[in-house]
N, CA and C atoms as a LAMMPS dump frame, in Angstrom:
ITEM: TIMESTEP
0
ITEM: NUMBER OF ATOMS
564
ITEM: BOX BOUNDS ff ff ff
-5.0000000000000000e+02 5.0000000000000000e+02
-5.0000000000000000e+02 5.0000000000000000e+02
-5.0000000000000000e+02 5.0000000000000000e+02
ITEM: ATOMS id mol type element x y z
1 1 1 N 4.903 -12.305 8.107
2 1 2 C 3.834 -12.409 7.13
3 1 3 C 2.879 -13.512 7.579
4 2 1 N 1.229 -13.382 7.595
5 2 2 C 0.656 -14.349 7.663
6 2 3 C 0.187 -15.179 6.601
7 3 1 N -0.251 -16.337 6.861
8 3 2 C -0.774 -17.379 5.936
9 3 3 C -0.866 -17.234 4.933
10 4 1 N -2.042 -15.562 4.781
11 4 2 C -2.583 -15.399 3.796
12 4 3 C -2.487 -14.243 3.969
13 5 1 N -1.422 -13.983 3.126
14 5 2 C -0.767 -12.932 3.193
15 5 3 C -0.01 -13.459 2.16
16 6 1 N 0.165 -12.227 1.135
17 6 2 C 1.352 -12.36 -0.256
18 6 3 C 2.058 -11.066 -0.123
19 7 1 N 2.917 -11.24 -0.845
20 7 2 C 4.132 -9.899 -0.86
21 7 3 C 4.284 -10.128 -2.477
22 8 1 N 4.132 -7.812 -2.534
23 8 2 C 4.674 -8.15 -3.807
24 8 3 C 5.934 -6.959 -3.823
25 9 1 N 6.18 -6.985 -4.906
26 9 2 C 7.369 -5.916 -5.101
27 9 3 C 7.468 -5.086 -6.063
28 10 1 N 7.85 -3.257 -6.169
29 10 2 C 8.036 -3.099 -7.237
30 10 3 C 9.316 -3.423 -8.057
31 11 1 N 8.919 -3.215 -9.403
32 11 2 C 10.092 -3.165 -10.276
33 11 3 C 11.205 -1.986 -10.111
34 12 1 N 12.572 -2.346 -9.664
35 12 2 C 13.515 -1.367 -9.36
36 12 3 C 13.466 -0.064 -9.812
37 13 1 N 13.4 0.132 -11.169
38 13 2 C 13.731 1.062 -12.157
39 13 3 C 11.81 1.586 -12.384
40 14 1 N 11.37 0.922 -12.34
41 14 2 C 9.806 1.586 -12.18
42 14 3 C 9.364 3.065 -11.704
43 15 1 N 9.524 4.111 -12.474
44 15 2 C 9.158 5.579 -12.41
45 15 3 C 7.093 5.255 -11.484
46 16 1 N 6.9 6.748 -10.921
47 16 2 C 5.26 6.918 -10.98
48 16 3 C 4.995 8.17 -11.853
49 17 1 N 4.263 8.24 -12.184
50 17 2 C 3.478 8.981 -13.177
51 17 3 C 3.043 9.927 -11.974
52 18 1 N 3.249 11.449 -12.209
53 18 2 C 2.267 12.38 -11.197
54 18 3 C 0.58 12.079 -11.354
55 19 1 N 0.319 12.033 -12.546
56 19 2 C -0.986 11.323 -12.339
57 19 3 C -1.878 10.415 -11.455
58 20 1 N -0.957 9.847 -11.475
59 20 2 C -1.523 8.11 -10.134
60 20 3 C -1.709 8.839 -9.248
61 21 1 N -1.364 10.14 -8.164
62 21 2 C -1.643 10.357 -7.114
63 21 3 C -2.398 11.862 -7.326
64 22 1 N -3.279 11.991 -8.501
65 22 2 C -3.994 13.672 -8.538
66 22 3 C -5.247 12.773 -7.54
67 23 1 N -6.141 13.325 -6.698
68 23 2 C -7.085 12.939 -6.202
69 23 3 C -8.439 13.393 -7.302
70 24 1 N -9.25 12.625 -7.265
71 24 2 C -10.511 13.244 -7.659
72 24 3 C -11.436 14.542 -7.33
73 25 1 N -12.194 15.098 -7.729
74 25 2 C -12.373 16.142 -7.383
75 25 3 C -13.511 15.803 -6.298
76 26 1 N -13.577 16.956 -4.462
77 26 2 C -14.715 16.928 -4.136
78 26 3 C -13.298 15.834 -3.121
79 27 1 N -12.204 16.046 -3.078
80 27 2 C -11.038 15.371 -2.225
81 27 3 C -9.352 15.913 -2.329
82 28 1 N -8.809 16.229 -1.148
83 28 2 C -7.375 16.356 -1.579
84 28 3 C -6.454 15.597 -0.092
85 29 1 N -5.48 15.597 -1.107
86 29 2 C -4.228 14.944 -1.057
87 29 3 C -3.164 15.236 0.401
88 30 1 N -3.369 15.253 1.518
89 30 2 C -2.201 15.689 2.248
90 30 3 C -1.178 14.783 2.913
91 31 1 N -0.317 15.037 3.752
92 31 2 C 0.512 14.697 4.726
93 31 3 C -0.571 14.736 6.159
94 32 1 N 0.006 12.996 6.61
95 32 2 C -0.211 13.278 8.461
96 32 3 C -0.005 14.434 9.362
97 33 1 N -1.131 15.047 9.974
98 33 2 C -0.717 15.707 11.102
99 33 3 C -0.989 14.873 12.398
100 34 1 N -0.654 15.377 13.533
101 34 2 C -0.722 14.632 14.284
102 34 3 C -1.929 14.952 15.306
103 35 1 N -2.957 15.827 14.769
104 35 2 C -4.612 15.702 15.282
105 35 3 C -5.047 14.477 14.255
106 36 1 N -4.569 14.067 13.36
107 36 2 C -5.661 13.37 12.327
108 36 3 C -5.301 12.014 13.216
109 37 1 N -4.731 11.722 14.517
110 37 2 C -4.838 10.339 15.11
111 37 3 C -6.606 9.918 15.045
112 38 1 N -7.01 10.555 15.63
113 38 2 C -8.526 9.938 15.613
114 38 3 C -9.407 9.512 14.791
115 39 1 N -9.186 10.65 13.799
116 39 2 C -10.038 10.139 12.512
117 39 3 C -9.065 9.115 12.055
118 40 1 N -8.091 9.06 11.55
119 40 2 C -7.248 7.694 11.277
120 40 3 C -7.45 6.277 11.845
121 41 1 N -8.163 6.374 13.584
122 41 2 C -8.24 4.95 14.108
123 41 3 C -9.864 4.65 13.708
124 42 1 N -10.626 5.996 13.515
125 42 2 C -11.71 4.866 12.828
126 42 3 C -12.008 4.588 11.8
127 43 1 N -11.068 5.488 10.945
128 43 2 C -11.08 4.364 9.16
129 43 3 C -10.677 3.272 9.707
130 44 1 N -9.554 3.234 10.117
131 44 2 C -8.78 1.717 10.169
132 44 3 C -10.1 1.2 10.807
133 45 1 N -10.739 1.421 11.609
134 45 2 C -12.003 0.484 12.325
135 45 3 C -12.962 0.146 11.444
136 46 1 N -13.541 1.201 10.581
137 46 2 C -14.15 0.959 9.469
138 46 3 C -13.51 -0.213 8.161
139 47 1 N -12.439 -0.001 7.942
140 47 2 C -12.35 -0.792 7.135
141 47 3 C -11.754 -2.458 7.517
142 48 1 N -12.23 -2.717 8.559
143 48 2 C -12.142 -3.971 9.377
144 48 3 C -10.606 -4.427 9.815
145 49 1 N -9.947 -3.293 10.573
146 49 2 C -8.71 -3.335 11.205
147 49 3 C -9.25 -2.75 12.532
148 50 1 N -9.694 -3.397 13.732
149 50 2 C -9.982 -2.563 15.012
150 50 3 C -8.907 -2.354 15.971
151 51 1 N -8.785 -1.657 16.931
152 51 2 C -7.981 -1.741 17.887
153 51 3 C -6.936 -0.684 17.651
154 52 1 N -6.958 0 16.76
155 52 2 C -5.687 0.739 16.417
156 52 3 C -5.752 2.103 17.551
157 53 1 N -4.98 2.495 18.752
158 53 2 C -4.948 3.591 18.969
159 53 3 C -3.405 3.874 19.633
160 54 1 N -3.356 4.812 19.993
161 54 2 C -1.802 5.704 19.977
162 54 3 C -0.666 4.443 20.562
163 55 1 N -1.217 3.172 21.551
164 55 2 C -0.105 2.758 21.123
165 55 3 C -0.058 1.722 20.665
166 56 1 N -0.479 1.431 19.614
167 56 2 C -0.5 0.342 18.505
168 56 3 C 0.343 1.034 16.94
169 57 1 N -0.219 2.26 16.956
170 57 2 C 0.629 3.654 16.169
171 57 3 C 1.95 3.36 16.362
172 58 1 N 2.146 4.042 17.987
173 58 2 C 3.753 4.608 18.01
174 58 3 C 4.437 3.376 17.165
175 59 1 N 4.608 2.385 16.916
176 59 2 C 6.114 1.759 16.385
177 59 3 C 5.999 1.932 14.855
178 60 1 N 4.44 2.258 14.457
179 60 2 C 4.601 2.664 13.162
180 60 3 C 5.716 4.248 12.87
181 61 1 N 5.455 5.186 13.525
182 61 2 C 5.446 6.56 13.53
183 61 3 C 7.096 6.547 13.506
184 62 1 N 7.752 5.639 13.916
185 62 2 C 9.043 5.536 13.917
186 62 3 C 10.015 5.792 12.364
187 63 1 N 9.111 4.663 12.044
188 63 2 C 9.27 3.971 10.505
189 63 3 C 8.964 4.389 9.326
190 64 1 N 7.715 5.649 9.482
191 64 2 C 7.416 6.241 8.248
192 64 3 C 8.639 7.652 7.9
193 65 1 N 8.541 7.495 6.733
194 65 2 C 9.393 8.434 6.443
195 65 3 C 8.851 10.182 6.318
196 66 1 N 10.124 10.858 6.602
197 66 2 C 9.342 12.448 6.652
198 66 3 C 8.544 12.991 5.487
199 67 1 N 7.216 13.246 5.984
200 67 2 C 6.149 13.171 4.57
201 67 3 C 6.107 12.536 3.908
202 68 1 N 6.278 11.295 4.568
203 68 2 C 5.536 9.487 4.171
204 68 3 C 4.241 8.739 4.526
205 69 1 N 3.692 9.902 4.802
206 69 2 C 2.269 9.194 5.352
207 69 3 C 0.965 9.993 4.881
208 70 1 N 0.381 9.781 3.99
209 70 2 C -0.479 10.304 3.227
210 70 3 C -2.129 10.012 3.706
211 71 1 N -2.971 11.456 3.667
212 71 2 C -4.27 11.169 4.138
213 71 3 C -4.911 11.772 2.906
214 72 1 N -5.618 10.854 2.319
215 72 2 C -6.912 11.876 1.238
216 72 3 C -8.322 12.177 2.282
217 73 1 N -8.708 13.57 2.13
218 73 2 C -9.511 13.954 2.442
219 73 3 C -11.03 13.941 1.794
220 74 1 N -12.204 13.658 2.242
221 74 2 C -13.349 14.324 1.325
222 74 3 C -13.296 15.62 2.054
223 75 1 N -13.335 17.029 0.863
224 75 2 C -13.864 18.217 1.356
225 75 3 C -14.937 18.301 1.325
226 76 1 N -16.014 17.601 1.475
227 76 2 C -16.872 18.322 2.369
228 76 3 C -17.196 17.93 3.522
229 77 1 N -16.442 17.108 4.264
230 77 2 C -16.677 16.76 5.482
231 77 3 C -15.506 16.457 6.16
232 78 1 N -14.312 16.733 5.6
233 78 2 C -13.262 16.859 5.721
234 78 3 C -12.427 15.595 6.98
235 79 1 N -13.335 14.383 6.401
236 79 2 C -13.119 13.49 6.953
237 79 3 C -11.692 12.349 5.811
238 80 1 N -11.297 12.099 6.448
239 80 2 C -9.891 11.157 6.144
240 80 3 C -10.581 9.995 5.653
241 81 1 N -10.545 9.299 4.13
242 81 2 C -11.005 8.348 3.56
243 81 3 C -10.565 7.695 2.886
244 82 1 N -9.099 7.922 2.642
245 82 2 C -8.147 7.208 2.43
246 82 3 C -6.108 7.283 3.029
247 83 1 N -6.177 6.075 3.289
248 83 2 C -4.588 6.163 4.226
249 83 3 C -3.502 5.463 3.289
250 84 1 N -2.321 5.48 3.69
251 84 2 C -1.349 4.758 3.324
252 84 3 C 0.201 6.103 4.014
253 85 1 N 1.023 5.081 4.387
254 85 2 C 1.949 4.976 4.614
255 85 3 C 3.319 4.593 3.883
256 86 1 N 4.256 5.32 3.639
257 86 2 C 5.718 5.122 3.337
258 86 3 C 6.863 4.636 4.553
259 87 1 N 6.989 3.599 5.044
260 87 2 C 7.428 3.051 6.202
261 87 3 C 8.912 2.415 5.666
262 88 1 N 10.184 2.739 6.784
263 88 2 C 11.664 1.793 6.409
264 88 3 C 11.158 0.695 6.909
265 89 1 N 11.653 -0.205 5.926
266 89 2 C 11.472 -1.902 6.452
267 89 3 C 13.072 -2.156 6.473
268 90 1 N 13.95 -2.112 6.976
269 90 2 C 15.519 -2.794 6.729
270 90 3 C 15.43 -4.006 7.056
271 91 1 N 16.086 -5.265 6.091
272 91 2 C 16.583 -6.614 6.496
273 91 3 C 17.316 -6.955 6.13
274 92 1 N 18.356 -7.891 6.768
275 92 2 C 19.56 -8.178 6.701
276 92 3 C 19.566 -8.106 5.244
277 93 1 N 19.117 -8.821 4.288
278 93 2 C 19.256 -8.934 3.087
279 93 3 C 19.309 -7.579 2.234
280 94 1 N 18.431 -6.8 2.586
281 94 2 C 18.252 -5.406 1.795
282 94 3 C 17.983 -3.974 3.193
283 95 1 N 19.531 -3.646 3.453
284 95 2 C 18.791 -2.937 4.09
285 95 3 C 18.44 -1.578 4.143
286 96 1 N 18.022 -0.92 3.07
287 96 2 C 17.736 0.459 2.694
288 96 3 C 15.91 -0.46 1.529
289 97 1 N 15.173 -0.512 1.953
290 97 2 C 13.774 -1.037 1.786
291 97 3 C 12.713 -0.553 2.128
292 98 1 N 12.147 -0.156 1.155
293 98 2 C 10.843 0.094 1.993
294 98 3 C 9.379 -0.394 2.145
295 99 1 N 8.727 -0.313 2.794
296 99 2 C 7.804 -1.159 2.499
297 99 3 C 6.022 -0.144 2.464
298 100 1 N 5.034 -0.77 1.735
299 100 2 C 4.013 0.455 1.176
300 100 3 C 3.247 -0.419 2.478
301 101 1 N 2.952 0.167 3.802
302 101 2 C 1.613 0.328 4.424
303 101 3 C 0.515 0.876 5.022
304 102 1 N -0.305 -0.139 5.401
305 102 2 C -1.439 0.343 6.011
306 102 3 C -2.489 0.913 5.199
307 103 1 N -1.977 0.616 3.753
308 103 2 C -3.202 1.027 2.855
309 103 3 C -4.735 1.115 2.952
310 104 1 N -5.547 1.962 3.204
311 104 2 C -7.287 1.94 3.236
312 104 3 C -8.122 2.983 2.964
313 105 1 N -8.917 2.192 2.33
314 105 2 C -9.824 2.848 2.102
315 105 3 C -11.239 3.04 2.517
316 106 1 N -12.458 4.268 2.767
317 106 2 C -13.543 4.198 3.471
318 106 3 C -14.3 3.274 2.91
319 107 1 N -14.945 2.583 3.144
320 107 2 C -15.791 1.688 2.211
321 107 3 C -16.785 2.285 0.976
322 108 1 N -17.566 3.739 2.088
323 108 2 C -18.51 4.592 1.405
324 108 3 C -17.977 5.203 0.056
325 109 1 N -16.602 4.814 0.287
326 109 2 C -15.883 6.107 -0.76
327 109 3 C -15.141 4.767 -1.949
328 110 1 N -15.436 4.01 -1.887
329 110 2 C -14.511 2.598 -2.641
330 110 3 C -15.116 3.321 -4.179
331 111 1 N -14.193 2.505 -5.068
332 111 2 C -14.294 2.416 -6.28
333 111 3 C -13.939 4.123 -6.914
334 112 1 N -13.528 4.579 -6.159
335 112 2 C -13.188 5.804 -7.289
336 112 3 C -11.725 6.286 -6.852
337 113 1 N -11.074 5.062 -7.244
338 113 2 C -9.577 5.188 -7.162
339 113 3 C -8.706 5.69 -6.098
340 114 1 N -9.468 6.124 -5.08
341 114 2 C -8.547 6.823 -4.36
342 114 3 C -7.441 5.833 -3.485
343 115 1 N -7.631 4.572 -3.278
344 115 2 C -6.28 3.543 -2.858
345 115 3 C -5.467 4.174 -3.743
346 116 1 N -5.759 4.005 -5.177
347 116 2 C -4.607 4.577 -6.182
348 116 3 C -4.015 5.599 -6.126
349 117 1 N -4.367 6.685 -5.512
350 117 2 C -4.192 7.893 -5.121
351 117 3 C -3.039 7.935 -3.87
352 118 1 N -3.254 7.271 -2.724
353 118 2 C -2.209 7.208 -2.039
354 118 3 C -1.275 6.43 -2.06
355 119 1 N -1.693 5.188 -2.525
356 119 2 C -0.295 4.272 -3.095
357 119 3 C 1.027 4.977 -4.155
358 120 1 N -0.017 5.356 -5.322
359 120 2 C 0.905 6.678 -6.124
360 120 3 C 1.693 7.525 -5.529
361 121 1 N 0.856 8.793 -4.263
362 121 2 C 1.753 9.456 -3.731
363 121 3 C 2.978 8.617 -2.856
364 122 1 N 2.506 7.753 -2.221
365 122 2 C 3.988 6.908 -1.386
366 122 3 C 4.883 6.273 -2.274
367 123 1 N 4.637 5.347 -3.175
368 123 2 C 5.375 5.468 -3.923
369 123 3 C 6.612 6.61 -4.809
370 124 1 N 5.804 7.285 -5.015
371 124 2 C 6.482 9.012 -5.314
372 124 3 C 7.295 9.317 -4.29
373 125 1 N 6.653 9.232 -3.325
374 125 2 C 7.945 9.804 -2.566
375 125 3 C 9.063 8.629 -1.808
376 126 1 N 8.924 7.39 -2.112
377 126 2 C 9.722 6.461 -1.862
378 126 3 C 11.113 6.773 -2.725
379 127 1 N 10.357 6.95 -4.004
380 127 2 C 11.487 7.29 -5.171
381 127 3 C 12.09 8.628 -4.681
382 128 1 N 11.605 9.351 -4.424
383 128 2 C 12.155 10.782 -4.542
384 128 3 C 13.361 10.423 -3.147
385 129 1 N 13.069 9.9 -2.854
386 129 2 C 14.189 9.465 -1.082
387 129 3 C 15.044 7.724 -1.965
388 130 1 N 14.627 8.472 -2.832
389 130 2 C 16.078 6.775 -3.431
390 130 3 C 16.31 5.648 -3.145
391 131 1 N 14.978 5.174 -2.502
392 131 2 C 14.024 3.427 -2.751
393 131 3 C 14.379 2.976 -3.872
394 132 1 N 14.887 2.031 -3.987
395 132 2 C 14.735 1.02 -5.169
396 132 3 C 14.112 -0.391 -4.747
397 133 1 N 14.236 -1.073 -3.867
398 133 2 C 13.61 -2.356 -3.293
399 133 3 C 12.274 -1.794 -2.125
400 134 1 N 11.41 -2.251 -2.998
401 134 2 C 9.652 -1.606 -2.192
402 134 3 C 9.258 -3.007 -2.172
403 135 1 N 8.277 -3.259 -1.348
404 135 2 C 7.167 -4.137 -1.172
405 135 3 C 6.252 -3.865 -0.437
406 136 1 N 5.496 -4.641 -0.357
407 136 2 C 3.913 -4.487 0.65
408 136 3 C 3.521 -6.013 0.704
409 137 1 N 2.339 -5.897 1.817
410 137 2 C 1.849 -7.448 2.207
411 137 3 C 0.497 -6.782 1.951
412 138 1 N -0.84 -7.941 1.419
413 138 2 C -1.694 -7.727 1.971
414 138 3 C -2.365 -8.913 1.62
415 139 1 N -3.185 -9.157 2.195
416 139 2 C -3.81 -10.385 2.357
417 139 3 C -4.456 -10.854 1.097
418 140 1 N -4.228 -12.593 0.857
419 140 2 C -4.787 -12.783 -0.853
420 140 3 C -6.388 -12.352 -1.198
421 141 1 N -7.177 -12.688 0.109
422 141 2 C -8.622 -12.319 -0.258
423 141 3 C -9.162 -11.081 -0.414
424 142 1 N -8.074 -10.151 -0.581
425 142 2 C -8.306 -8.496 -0.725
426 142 3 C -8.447 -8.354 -2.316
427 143 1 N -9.03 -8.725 -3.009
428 143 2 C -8.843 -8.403 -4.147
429 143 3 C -9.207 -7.582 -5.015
430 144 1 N -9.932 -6.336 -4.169
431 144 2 C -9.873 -5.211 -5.262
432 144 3 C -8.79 -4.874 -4.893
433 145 1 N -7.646 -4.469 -3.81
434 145 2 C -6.277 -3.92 -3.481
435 145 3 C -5.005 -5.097 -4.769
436 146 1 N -5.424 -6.167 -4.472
437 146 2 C -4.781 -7.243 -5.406
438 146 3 C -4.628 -6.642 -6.866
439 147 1 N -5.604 -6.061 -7.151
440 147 2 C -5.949 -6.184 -8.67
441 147 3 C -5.062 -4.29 -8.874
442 148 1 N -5.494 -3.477 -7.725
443 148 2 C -4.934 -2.018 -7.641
444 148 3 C -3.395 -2.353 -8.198
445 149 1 N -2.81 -3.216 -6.964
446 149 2 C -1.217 -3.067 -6.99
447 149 3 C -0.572 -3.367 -8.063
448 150 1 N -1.437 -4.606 -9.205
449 150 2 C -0.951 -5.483 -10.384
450 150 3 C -1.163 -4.396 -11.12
451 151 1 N -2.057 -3.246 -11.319
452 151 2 C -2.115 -2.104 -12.131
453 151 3 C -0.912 -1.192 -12.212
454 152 1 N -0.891 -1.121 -10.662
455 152 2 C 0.069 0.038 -10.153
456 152 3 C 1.693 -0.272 -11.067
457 153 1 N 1.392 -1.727 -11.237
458 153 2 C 2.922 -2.452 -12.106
459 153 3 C 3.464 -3.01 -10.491
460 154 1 N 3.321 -3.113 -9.298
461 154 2 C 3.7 -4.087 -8.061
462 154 3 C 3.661 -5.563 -9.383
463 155 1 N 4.836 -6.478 -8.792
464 155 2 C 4.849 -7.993 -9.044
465 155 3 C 4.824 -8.897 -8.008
466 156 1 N 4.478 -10.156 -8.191
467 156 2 C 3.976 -11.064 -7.079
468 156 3 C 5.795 -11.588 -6.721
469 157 1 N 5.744 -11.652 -5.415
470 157 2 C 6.929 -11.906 -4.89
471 157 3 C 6.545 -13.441 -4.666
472 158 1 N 7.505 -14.849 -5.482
473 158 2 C 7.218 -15.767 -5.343
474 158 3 C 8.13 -16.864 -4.552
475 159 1 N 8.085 -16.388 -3.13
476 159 2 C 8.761 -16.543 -1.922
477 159 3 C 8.097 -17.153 -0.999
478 160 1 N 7.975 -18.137 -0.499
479 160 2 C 8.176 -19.535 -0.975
480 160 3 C 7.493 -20.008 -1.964
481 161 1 N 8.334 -21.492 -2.568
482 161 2 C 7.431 -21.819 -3.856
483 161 3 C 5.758 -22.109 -3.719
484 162 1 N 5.723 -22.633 -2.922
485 162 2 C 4.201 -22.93 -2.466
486 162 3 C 3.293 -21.678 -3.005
487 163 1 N 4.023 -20.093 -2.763
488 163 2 C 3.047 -19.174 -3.746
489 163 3 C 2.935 -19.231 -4.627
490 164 1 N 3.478 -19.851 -5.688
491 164 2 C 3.325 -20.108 -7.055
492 164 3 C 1.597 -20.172 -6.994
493 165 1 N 1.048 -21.348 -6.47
494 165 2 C 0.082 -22.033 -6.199
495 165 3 C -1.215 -21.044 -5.941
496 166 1 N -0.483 -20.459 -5.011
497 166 2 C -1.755 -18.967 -4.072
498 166 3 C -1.89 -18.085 -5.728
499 167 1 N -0.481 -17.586 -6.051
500 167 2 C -0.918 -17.152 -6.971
501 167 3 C -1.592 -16.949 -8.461
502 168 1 N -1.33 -18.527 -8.876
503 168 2 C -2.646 -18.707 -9.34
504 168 3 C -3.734 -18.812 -8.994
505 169 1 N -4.344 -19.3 -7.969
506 169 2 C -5.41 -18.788 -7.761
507 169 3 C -5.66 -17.285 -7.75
508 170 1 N -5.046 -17.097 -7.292
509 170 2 C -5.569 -14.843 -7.487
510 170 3 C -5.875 -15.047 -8.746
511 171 1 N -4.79 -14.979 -9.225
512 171 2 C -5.307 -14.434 -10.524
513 171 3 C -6.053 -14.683 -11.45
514 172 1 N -6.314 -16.118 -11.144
515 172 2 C -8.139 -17.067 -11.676
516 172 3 C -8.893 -16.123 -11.442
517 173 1 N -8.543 -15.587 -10.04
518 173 2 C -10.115 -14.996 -9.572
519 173 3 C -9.905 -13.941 -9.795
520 174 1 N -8.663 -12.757 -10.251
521 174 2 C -9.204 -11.538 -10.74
522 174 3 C -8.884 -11.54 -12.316
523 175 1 N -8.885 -12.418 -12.671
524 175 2 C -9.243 -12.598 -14.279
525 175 3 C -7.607 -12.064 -14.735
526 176 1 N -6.71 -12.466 -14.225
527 176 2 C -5.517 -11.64 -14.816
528 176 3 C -4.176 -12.795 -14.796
529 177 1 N -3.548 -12.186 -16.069
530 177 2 C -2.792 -13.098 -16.643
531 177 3 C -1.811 -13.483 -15.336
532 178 1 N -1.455 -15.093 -15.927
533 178 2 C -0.936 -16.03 -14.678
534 178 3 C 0.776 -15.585 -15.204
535 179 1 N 1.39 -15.243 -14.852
536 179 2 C 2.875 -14.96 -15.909
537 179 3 C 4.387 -14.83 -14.896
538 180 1 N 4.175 -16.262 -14.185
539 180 2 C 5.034 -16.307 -12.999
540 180 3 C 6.665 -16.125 -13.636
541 181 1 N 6.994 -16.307 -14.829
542 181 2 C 8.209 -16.37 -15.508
543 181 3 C 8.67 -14.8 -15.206
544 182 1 N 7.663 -13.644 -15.129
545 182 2 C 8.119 -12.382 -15.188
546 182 3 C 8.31 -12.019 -13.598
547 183 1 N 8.065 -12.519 -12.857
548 183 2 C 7.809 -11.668 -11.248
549 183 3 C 9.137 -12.275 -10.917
550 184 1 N 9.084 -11.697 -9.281
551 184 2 C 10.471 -11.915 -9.141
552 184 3 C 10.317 -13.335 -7.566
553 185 1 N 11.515 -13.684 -7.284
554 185 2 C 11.521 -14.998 -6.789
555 185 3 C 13.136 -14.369 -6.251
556 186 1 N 13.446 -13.075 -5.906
557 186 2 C 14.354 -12.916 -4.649
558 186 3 C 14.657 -11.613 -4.841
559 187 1 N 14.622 -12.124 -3.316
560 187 2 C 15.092 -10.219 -2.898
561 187 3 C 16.313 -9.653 -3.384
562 188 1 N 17.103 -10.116 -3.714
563 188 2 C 18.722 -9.949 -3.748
564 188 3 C 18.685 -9.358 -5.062
């Protein structure tokens, strides 16, 4: 994890709603194939991750789970505008884990939920494969994704104490209740 970088986690017992992952209309919902490499490395380029190509991939491709890797489409240009990934994370501590990445979205296409859309579907199918310990990283200054995951019901993982600190600040800055008594503070 870097600097700035937080981890959060879901709540064990935390169901998804089929809802969270219907796409909007004028977009749909699929699974990775393995032509969509290209269009995949220049969202990631677009949304200010460069460098991504086949082998920066392969150690992901290992890790995602079968029909764990979700692309929303716009139909009418049938370009890939939103990503996310269902990836095994095992660690000594927990090792059946998974972890939500590579989340993005096109910039052109922001604000009409569709992060929510693939986070929902990976999630969904984390559960449906009998995940109970999920997390994700993403960096604190992301904060429309910040504010997505606290919706989604994700909690701030407060590992080391020093996040206490980070995380108040987030949540100064996305206007949302400070309520460190409820999140969790271990993996175990």
């Amino acid at each position: 994890m870097n600097q700035d970088q937080v981890q959060m986690l879901w709540p064990e017992h935390r169901q998804v709603s089929p809802s969270l992952y219907q796409p909007p209309k004028g977009y749909h919902l699929r699974t990775f194939h393995p032509s969509d490499s290209p269009n995949y490395f220049r969202l990631m380029e677009q949304v200010g991750w460069p460098g991504w190509d086949d082998a920066k991939l392969r150690p992901w491709l290992y890790r995602i789970l079968p029909d764990g890797w979700f692309m929303l489409v716009e139909e009418k240009t049938s370009d890939i505008v939103a990503t996310c990934m269902a990836t095994h994370d095992p660690t000594w501590q927990v090792p059946f884990c998974g972890e939500v990445g590579w989340t993005a979205a096109h910039p052109a296409h922001r604000g009409k939920g569709l992060g929510t859309v693939v986070v929902g579907a990976v999630m969904a199918r984390f559960i449906e494969a009998g995940y109970t310990r999920i997390h994700l990283y993403t960096e604190e200054w992301r904060y429309a994704a910040l504010k997505m995951y606290l919706k989604l019901g994700f909690v701030p993982y407060l590992d080391p104490p020093q996040s206490i600190d980070q995380w108040q600040r987030i949540c100064s800055e996305l206007d949302w209740p400070f309520t460190p008594d409820k999140w969790v503070d271990s993996l175990e």
